[in-house]
C-alpha positions in Angstrom: 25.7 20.8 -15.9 23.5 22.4 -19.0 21.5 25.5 -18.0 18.1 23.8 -19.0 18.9 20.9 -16.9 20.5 24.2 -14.0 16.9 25.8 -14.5 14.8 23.0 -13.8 16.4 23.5 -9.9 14.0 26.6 -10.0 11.2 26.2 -7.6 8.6 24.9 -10.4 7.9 21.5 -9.4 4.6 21.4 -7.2 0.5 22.8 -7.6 0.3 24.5 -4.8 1.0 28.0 -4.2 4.4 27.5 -2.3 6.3 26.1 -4.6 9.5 23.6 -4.2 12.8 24.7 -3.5 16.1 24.1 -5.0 17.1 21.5 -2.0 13.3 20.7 -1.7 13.5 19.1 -5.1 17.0 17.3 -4.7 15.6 16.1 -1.7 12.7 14.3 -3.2 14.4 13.5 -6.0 16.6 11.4 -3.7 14.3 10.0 -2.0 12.6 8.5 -5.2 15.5 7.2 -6.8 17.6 6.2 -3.4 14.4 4.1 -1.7 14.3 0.5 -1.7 11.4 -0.1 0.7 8.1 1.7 1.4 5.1 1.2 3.1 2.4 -0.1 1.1 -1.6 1.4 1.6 -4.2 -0.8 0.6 -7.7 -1.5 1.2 -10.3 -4.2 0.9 -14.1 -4.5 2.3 -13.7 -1.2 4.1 -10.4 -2.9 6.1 -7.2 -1.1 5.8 -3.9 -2.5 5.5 -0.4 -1.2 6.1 2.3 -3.1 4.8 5.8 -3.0 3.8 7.3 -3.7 0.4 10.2 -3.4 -2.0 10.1 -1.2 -5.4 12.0 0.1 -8.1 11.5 3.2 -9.4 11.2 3.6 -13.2 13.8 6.3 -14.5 11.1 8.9 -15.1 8.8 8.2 -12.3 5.7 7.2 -14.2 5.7 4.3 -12.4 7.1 2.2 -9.5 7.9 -1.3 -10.1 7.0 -3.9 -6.8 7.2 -7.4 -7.0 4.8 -9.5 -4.8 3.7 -13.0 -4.0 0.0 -13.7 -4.3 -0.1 -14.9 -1.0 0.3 -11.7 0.8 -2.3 -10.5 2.2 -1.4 -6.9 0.4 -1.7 -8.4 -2.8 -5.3 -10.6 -2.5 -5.8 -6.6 -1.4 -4.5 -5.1 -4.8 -6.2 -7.9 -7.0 -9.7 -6.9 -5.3 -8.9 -3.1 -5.6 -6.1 -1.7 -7.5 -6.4 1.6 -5.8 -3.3 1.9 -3.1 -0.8 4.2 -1.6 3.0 4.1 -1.6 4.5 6.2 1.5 8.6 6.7 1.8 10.5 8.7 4.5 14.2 9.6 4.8 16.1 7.2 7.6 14.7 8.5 11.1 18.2 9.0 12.2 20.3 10.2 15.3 21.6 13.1 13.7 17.9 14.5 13.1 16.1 15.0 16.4 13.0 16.2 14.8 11.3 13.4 12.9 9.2 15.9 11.9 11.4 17.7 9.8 12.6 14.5 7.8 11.4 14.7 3.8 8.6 12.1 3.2 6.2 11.5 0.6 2.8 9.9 0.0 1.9 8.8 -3.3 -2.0 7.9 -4.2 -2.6 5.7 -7.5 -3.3 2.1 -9.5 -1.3 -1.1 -9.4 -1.8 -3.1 -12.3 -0.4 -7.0 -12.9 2.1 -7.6 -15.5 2.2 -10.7 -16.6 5.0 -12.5 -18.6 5.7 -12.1 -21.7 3.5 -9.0 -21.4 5.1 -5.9 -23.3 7.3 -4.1 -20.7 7.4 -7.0 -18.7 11.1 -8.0 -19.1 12.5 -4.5 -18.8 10.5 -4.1 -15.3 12.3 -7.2 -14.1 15.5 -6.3 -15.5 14.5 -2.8 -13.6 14.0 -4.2 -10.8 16.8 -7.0 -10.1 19.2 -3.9 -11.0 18.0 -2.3 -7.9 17.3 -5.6 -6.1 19.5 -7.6 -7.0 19.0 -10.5 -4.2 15.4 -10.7 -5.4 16.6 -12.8 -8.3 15.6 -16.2 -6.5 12.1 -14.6 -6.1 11.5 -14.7 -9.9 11.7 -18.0 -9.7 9.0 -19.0 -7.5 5.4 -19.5 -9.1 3.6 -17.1 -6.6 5.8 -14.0 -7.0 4.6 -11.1 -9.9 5.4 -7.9 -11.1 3.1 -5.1 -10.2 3.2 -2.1 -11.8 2.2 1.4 -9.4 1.1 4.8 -11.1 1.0 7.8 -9.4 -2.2 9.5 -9.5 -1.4 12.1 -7.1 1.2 12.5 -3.9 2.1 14.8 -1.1 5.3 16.0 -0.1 6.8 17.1 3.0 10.0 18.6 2.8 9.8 19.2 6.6 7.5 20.6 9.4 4.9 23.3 7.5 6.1 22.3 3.7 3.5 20.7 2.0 3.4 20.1 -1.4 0.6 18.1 -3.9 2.5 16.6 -6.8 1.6 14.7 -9.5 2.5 13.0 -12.8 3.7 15.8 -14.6 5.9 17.4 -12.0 7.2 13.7 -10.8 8.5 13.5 -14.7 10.1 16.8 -14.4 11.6 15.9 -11.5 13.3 12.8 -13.0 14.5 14.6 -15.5 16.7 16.8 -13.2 20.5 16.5 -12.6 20.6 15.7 -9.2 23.8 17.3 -9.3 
């Protein structure tokens, strides 16, 4: 592993005064690249909605790549307000008794339509069916589009009492990381 890439292991991701750890950062790290499904935050005429949905992360987390038919209602959501929320846990599991202490993460931002032929539009797909695969048949309905999410801001919990705000910046340092 190259010492830059050794270094970035070093507690700096994060704005808050605690900062990651070594095994904090692998852990989100994981957990961004690893996911397949979140839970999907979105709001319309002062009416929440929770709702579940598949995504892609893009290599350097600047954005996460969904793809949604216009018929849900999450999406009739998203076209009235782009503003949403994309919320990820590790697998509440036997082996961890405290749900509590599972890493998780929150991230606040925009989702924006991209249409065909739009520039970036064929490497999100590609993107995305590399990750998802059995979505393939999806492409080829006439209510299914990409979506594009961009994180504004996030939260991370490594566990019970670790907290971190992230953003942007510090997701794009994280990506860059050997996970090794």
């Amino acid at each position: 592993m190259a010492a830059s890439r050794r270094a970035g292991f070093s507690g700096t991701i994060g704005t808050m005064a605690n900062q990651l750890n070594v095994d904090e950062q692998r852990r989100l790290q994981r957990l961004l690249r690893d996911s397949r499904w979140a839970a999907l935050a979105t709001v319309r005429d002062d009416q929440p909605l929770a709702s579940w949905v598949a995504f892609a992360a893009e290599e350097d987390f600047a954005g996460f790549i969904l793809h949604l038919s216009r018929l849900a209602l999450h999406t009739r959501y998203l076209l009235d307000n782009p503003r949403a929320a994309l919320a990820l846990s590790e697998p509440d599991s036997v082996p961890q008794p405290d749900p509590q202490l599972l890493a998780r993460v929150s991230l606040q931002g925009q989702v924006t339509a991209m249409a065909r032929g739009a520039p970036g539009y064929d490497r999100a797909r590609r993107l995305y069916l590399a990750r998802l695969p059995e979505a393939a048949v999806q492409f080829e309905l006439g209510d299914f589009e990409l979506y594009r999410f961009v994180v504004e801001t996030g939260r991370f919990v490594s566990g019970f009492g670790r907290a971190y705000r992230i953003g942007p910046a510090e997701l794009r340092r994280l990506a860059a990381l050997d996970p090794d």
